[in-house]
N, CA, C and O atoms as a GROMACS GRO file, in nm:
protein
  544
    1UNK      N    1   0.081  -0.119   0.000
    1UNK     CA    2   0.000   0.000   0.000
    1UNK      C    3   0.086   0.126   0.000
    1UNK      O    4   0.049   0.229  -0.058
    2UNK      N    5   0.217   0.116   0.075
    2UNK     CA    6   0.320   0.277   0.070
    2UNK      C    7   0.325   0.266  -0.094
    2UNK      O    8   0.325   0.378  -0.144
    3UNK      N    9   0.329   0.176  -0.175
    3UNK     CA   10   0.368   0.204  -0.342
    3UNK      C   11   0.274   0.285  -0.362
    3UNK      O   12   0.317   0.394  -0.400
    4UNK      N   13   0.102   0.279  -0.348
    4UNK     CA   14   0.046   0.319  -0.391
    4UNK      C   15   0.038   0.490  -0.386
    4UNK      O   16  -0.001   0.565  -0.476
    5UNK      N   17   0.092   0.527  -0.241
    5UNK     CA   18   0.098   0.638  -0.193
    5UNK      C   19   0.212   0.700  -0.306
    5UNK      O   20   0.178   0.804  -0.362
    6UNK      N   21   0.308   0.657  -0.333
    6UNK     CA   22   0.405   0.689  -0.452
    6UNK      C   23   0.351   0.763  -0.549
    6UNK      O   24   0.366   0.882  -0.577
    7UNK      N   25   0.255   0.638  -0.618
    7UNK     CA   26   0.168   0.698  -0.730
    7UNK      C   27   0.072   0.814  -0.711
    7UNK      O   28   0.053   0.892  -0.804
    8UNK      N   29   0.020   0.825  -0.612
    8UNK     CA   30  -0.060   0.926  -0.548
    8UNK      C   31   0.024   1.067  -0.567
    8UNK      O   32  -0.035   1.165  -0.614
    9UNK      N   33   0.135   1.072  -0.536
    9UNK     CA   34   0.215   1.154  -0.479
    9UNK      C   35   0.276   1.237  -0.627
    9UNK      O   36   0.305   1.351  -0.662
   10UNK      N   37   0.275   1.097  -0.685
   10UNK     CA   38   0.339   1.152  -0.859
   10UNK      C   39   0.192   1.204  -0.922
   10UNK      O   40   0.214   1.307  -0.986
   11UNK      N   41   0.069   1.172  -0.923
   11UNK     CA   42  -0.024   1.204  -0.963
   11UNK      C   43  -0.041   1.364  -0.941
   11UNK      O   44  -0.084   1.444  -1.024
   12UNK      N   45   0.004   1.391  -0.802
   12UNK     CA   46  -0.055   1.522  -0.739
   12UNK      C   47   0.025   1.591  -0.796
   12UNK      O   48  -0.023   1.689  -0.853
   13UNK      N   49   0.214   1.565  -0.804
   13UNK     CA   50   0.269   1.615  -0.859
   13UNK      C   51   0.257   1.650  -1.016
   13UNK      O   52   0.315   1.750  -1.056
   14UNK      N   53   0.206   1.594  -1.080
   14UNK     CA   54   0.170   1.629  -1.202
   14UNK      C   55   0.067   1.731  -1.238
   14UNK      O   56   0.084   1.820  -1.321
   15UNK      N   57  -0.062   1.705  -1.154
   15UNK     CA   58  -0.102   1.825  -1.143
   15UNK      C   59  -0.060   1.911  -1.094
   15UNK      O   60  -0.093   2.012  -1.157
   16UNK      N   61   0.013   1.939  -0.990
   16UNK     CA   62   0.078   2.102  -0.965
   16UNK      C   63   0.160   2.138  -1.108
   16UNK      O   64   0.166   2.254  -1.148
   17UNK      N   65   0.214   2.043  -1.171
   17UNK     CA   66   0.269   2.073  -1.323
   17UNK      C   67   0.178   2.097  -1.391
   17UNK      O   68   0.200   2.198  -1.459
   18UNK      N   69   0.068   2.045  -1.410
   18UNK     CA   70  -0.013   2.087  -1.512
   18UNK      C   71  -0.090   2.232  -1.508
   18UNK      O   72  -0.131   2.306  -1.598
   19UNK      N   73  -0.092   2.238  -1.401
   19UNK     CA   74  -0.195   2.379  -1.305
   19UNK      C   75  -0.114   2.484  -1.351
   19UNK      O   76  -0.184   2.584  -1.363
   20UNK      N   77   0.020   2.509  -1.387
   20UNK     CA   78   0.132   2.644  -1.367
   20UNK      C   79   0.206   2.654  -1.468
   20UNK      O   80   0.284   2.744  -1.499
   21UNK      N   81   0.171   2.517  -1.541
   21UNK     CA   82   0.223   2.534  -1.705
   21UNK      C   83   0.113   2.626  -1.831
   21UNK      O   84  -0.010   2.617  -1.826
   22UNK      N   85   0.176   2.698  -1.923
   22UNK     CA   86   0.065   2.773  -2.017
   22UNK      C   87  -0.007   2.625  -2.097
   22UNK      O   88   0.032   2.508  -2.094
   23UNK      N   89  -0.077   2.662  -2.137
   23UNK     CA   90  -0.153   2.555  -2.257
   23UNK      C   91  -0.093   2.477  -2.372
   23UNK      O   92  -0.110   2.362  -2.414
   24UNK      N   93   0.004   2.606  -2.417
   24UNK     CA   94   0.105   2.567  -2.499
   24UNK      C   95   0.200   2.458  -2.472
   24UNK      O   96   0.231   2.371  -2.553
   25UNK      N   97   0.243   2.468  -2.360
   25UNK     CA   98   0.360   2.386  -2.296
   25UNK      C   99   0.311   2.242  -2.208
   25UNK      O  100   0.378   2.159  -2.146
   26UNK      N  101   0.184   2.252  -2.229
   26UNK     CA  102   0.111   2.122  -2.126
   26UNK      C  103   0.107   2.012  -2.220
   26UNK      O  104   0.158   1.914  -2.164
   27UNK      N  105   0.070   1.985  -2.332
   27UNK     CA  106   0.117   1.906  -2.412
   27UNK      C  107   0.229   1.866  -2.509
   27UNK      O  108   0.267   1.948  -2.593
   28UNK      N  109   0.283   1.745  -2.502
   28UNK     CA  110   0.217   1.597  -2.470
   28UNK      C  111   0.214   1.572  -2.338
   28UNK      O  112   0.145   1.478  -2.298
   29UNK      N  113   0.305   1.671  -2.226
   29UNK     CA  114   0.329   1.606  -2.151
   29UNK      C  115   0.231   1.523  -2.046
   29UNK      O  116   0.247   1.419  -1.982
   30UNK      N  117   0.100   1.637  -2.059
   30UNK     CA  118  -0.037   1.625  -1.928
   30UNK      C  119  -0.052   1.408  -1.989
   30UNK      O  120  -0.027   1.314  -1.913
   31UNK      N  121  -0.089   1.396  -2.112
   31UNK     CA  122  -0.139   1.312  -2.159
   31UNK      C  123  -0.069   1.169  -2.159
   31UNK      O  124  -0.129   1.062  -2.149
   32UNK      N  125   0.078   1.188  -2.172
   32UNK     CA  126   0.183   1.075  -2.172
   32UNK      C  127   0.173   1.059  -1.969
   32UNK      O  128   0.160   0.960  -1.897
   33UNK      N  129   0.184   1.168  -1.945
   33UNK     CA  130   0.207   1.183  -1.792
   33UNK      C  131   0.096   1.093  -1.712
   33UNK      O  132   0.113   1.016  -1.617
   34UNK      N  133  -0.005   1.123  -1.771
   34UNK     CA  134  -0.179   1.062  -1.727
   34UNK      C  135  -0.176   0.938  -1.759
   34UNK      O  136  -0.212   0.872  -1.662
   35UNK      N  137  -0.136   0.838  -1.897
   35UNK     CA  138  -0.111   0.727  -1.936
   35UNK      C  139  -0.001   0.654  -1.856
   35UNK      O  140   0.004   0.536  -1.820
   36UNK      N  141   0.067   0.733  -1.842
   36UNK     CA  142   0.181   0.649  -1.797
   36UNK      C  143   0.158   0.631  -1.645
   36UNK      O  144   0.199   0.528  -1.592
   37UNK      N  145   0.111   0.704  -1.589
   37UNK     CA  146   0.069   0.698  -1.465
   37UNK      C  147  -0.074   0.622  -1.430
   37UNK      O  148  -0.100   0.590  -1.314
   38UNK      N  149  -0.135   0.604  -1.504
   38UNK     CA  150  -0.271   0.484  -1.498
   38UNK      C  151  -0.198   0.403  -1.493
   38UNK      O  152  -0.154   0.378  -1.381
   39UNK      N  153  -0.146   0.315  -1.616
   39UNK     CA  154  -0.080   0.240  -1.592
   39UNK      C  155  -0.004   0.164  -1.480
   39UNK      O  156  -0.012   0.045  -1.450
   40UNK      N  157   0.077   0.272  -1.420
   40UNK     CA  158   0.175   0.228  -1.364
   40UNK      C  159   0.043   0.184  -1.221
   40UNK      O  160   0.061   0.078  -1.162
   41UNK      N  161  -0.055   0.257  -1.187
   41UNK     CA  162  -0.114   0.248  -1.032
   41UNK      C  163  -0.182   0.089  -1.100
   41UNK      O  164  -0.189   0.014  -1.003
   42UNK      N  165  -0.221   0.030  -1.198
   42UNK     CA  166  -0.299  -0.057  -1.274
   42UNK      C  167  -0.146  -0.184  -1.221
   42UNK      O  168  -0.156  -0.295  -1.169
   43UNK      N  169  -0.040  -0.120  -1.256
   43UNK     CA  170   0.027  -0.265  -1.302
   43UNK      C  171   0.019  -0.261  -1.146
   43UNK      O  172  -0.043  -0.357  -1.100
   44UNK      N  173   0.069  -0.169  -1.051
   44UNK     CA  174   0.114  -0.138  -0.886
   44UNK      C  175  -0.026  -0.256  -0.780
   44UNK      O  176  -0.014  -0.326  -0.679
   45UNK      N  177  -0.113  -0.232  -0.846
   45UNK     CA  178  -0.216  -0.278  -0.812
   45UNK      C  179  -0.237  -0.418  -0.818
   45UNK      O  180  -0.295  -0.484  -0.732
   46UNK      N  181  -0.180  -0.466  -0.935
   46UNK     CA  182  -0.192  -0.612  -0.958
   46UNK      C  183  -0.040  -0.665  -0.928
   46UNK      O  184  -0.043  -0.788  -0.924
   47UNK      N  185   0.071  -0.621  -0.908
   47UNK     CA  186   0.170  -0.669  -0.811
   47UNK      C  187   0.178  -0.651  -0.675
   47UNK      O  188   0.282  -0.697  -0.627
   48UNK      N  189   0.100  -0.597  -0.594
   48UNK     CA  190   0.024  -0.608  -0.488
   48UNK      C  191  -0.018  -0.715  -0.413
   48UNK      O  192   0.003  -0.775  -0.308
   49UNK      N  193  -0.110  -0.716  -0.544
   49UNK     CA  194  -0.252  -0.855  -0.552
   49UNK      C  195  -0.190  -1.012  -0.528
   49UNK      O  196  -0.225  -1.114  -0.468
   50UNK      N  197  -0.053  -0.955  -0.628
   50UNK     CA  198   0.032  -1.102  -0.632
   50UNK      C  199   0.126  -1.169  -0.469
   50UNK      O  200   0.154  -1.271  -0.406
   51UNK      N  201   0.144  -0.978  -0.473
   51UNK     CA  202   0.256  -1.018  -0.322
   51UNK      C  203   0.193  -1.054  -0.203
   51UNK      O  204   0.269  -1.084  -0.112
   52UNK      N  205   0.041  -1.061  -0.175
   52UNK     CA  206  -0.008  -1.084  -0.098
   52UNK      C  207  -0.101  -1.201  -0.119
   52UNK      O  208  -0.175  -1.218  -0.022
   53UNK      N  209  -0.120  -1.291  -0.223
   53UNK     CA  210  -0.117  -1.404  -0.283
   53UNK      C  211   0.003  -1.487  -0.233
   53UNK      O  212  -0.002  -1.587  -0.162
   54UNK      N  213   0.118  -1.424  -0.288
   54UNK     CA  214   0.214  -1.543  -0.286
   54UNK      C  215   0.258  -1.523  -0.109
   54UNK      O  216   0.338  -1.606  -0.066
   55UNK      N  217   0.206  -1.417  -0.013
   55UNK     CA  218   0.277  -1.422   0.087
   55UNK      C  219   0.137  -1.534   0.194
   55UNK      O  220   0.180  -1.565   0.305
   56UNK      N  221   0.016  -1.576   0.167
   56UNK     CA  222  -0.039  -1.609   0.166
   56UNK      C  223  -0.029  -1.766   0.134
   56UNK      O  224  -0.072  -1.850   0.212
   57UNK      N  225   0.027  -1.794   0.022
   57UNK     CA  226   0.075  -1.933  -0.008
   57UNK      C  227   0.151  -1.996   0.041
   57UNK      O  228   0.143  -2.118   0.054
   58UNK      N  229   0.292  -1.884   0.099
   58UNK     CA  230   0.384  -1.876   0.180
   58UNK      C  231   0.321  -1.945   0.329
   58UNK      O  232   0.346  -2.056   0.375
   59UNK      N  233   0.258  -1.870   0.369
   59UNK     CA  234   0.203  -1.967   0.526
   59UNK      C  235   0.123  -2.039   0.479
   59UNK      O  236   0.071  -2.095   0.576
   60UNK      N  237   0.072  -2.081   0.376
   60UNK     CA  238   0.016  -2.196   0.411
   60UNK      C  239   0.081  -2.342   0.380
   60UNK      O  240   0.027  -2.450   0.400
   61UNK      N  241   0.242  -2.313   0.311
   61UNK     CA  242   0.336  -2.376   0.234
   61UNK      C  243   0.373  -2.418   0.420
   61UNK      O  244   0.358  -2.524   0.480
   62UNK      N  245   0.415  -2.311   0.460
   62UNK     CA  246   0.486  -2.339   0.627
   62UNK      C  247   0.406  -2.403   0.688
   62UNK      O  248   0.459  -2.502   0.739
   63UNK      N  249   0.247  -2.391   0.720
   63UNK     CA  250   0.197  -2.492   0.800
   63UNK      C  251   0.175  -2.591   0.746
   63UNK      O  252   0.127  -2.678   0.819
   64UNK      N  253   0.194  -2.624   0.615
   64UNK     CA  254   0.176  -2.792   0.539
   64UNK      C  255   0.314  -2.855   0.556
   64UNK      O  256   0.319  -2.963   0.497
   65UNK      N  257   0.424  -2.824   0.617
   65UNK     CA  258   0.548  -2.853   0.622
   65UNK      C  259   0.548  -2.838   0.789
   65UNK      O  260   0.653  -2.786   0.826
   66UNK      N  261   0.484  -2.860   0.865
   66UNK     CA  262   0.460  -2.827   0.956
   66UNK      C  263   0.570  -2.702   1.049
   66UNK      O  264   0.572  -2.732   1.168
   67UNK      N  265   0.651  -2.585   1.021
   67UNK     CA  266   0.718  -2.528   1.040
   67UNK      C  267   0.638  -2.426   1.127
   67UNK      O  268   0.521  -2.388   1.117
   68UNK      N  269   0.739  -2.393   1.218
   68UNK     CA  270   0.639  -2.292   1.306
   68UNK      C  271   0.742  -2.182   1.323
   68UNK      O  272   0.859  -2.212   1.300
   69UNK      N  273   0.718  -2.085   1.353
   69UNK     CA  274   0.781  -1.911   1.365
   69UNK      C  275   0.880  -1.938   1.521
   69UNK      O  276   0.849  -1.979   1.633
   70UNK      N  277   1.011  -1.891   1.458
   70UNK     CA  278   1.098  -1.885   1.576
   70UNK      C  279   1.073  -1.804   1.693
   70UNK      O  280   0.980  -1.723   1.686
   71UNK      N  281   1.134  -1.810   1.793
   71UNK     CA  282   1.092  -1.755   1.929
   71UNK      C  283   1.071  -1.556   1.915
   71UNK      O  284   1.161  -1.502   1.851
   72UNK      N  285   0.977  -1.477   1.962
   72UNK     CA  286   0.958  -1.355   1.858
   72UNK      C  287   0.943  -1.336   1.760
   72UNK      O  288   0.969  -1.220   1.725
   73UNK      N  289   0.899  -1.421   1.668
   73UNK     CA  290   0.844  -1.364   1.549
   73UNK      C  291   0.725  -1.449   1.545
   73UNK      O  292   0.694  -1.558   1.593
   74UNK      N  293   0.651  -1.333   1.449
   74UNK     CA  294   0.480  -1.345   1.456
   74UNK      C  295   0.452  -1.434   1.355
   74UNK      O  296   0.349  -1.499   1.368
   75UNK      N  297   0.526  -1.454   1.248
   75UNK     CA  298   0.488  -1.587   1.144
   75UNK      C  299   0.604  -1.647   1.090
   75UNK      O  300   0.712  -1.588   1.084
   76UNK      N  301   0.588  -1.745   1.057
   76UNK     CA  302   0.725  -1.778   0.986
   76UNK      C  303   0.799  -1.694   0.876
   76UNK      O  304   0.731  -1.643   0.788
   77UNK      N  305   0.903  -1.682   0.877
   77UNK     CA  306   0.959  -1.589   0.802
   77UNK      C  307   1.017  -1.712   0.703
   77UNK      O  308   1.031  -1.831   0.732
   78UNK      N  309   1.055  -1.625   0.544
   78UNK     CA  310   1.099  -1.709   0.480
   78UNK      C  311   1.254  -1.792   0.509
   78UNK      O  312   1.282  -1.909   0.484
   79UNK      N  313   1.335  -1.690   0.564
   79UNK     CA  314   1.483  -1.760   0.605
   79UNK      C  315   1.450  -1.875   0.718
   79UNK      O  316   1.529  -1.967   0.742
   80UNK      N  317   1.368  -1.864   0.761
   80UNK     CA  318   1.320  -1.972   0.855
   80UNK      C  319   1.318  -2.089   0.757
   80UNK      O  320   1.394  -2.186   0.759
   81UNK      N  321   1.210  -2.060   0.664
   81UNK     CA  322   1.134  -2.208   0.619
   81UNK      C  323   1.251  -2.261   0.511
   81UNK      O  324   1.271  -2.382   0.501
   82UNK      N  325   1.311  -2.183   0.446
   82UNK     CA  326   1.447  -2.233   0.367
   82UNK      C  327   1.568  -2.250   0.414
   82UNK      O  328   1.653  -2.288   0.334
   83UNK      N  329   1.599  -2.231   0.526
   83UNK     CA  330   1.694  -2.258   0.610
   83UNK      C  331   1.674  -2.412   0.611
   83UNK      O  332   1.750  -2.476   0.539
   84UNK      N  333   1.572  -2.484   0.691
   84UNK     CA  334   1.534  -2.600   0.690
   84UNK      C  335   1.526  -2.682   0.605
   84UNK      O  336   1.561  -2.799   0.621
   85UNK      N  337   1.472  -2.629   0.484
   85UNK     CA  338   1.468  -2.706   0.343
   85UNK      C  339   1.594  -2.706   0.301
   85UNK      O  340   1.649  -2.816   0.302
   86UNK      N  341   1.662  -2.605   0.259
   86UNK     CA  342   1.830  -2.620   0.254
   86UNK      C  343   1.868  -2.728   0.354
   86UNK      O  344   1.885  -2.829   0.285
   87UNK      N  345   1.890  -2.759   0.486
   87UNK     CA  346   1.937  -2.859   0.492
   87UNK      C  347   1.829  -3.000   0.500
   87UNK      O  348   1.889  -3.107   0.499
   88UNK      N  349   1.697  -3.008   0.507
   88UNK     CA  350   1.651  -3.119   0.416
   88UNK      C  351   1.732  -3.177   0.304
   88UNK      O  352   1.783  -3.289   0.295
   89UNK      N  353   1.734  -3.081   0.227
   89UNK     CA  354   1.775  -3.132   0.076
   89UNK      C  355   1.923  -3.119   0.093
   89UNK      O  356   1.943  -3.219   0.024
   90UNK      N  357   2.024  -3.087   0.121
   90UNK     CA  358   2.114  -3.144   0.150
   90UNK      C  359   2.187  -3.290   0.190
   90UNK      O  360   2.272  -3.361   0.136
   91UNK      N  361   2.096  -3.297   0.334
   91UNK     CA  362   2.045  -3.459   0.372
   91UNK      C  363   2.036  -3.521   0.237
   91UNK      O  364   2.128  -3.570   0.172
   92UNK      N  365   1.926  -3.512   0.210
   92UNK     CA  366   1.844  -3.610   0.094
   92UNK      C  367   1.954  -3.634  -0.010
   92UNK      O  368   1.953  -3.748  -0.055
   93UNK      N  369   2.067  -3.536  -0.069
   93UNK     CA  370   2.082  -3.491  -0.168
   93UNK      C  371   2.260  -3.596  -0.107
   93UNK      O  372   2.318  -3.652  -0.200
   94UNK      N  373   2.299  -3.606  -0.020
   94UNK     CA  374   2.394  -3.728   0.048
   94UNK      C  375   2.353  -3.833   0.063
   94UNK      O  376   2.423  -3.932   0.038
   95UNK      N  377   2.210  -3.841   0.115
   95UNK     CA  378   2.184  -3.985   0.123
   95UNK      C  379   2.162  -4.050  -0.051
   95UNK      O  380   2.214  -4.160  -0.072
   96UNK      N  381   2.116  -4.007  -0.126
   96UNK     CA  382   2.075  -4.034  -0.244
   96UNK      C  383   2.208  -4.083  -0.297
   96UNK      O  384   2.222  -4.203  -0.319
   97UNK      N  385   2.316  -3.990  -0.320
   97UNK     CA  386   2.426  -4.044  -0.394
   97UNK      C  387   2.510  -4.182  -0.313
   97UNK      O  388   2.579  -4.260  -0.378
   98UNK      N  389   2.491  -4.194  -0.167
   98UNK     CA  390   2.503  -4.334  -0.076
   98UNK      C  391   2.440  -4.448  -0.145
   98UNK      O  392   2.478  -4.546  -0.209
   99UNK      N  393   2.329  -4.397  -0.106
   99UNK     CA  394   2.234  -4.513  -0.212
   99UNK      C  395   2.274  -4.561  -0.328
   99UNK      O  396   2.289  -4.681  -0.350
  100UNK      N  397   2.304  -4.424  -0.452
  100UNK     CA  398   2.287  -4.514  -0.600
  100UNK      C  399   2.456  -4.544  -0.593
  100UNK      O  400   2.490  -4.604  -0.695
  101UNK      N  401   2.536  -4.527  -0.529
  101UNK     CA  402   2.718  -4.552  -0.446
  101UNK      C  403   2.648  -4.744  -0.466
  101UNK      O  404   2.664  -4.830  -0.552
  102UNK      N  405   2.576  -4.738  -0.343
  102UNK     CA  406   2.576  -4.912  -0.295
  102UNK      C  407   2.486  -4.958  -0.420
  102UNK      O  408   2.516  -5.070  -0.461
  103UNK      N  409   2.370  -4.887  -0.498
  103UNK     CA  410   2.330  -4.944  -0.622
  103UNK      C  411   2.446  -5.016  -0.689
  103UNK      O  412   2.450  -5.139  -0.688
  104UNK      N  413   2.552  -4.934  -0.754
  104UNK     CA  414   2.592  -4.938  -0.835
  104UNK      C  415   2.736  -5.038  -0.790
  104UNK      O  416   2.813  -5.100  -0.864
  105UNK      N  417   2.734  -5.026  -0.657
  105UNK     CA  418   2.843  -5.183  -0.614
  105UNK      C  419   2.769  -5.296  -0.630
  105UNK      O  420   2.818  -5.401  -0.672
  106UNK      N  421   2.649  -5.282  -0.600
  106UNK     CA  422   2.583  -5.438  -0.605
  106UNK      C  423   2.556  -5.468  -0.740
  106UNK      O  424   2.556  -5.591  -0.755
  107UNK      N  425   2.529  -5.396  -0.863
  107UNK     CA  426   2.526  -5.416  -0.994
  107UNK      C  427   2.674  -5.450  -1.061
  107UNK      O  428   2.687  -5.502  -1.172
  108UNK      N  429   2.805  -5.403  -0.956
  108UNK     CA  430   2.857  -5.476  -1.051
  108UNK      C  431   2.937  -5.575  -1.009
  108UNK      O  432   3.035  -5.624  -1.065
  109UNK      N  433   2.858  -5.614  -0.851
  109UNK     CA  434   2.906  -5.728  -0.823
  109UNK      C  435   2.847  -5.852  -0.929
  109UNK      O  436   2.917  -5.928  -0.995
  110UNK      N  437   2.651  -5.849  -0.923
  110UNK     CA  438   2.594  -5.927  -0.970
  110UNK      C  439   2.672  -5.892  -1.110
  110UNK      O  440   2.710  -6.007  -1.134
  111UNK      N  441   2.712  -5.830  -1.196
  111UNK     CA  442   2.765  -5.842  -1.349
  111UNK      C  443   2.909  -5.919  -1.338
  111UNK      O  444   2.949  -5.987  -1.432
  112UNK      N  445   2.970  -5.907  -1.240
  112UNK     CA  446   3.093  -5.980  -1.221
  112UNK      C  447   3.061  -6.162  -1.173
  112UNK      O  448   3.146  -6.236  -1.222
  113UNK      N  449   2.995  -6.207  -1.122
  113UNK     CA  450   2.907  -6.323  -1.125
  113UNK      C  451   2.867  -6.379  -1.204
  113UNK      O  452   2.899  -6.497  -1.218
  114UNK      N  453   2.808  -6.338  -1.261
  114UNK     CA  454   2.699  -6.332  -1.418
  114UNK      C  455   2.808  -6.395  -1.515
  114UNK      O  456   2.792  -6.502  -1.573
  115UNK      N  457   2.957  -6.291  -1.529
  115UNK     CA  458   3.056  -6.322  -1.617
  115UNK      C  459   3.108  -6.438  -1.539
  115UNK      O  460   3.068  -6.535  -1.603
  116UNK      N  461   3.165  -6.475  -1.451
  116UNK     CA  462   3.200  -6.583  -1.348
  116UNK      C  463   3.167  -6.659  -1.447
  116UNK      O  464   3.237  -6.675  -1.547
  117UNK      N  465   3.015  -6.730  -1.418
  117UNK     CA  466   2.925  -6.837  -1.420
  117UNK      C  467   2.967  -6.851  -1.561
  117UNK      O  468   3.040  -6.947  -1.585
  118UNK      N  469   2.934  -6.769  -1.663
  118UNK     CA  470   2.922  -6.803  -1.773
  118UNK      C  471   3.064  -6.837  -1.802
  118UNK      O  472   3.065  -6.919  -1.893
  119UNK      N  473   3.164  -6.813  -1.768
  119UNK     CA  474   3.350  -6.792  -1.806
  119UNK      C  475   3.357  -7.010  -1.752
  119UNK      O  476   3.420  -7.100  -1.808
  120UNK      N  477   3.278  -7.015  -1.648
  120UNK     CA  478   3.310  -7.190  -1.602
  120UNK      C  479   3.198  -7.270  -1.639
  120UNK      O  480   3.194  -7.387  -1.601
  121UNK      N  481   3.068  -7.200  -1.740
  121UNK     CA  482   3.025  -7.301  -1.800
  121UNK      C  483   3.099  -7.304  -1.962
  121UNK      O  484   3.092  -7.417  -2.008
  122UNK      N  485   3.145  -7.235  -2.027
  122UNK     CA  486   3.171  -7.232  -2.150
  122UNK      C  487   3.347  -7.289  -2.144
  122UNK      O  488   3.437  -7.212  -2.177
  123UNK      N  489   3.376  -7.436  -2.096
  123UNK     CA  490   3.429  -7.460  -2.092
  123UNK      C  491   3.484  -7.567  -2.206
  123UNK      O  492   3.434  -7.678  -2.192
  124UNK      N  493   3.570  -7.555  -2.309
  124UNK     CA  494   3.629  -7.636  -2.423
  124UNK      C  495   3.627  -7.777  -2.387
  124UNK      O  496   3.707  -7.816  -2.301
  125UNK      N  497   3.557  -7.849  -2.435
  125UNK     CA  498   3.652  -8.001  -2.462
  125UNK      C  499   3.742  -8.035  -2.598
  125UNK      O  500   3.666  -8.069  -2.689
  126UNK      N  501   3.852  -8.036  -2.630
  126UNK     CA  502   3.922  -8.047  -2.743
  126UNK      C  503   3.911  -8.232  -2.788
  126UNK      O  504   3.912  -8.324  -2.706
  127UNK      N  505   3.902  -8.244  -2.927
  127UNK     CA  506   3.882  -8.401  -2.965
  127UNK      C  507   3.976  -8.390  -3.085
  127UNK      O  508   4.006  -8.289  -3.148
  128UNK      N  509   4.011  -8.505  -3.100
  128UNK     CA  510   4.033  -8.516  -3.251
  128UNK      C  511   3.981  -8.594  -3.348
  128UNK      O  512   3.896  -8.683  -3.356
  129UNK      N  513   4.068  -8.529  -3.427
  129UNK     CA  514   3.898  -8.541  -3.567
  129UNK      C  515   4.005  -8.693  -3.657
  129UNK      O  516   4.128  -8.700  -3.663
  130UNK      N  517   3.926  -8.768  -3.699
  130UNK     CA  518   3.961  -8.832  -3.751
  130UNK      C  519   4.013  -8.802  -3.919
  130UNK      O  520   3.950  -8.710  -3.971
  131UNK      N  521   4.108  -8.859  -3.999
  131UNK     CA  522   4.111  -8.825  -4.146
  131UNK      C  523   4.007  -8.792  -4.225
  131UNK      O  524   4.006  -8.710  -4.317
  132UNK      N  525   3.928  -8.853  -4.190
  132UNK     CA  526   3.768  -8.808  -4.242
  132UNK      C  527   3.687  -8.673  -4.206
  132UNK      O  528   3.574  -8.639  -4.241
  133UNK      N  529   3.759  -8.624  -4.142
  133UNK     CA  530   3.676  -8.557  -4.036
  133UNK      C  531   3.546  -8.589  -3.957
  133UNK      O  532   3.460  -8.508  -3.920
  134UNK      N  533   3.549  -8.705  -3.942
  134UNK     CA  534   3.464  -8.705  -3.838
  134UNK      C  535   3.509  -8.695  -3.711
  134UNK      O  536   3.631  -8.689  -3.698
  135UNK      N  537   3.440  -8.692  -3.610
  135UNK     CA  538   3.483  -8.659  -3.431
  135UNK      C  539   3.416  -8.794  -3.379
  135UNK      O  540   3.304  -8.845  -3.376
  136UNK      N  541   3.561  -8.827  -3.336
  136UNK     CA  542   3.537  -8.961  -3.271
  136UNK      C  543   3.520  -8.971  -3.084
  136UNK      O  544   3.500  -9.080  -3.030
   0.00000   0.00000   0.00000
């Protein structure tokens, strides 16, 4: 809401410009000045809308994570709730590479086995072949 007072403030100011300027000299500026300034209270208005949306989503993100507001403060603040998640995902983000670590020993134990087995069944018997070639 202080943004809005901004725009307010530039508004008024424009009229004291417009009020003390001749006729001659008031355009373009009254008109670009007036546009540009709708605008801006229009966009001010709907980033507002948003910041109090997303600060809104914000606690309700903290009480679905069950996080509660440190000792003196009235709601959770965001360094609070990402402080925690930073080291969540940290955690997670060590344990995970542990994990696919022992995945990837036990895959190549079982592939070293696998070759084993097959290396002592594919074992040669040599014969000899008779003049004929047949195998006697």
């Amino acid at each position: 809401m202080q943004h809005c007072l901004v725009v307010s403030a530039c508004f008024d100011e424009t009229d004291k410009v417009c009020k003390v300027s001749s006729e001659e000299n008031l355009q373009p500026f009254k008109d670009k000045m007036n546009d540009f300034l709708t605008q801006a209270k229009t966009d001010l208005e709907t980033q507002e809308k948003q910041l109090a949306d997303t600060h809104r989503i914000f606690l309700e993100l903290s009480v679905s994570f069950s996080v509660k507001p440190k000792a003196g403060e009235k709601e959770v603040s965001p360094n609070t709730l990402f402080s925690i998640w930073h080291e969540f995902s940290s955690d997670f983000k060590e344990q995970w590479k542990k994990q696919n670590k022992l995945l990837l020993q036990e895959r190549v134990k079982k592939a070293e086995e696998s070759f084993k087995q097959a290396r002592q069944k594919a074992t040669y018997n040599v014969t000899t072949k008779n003049a004929t070639g047949i195998v006697c």
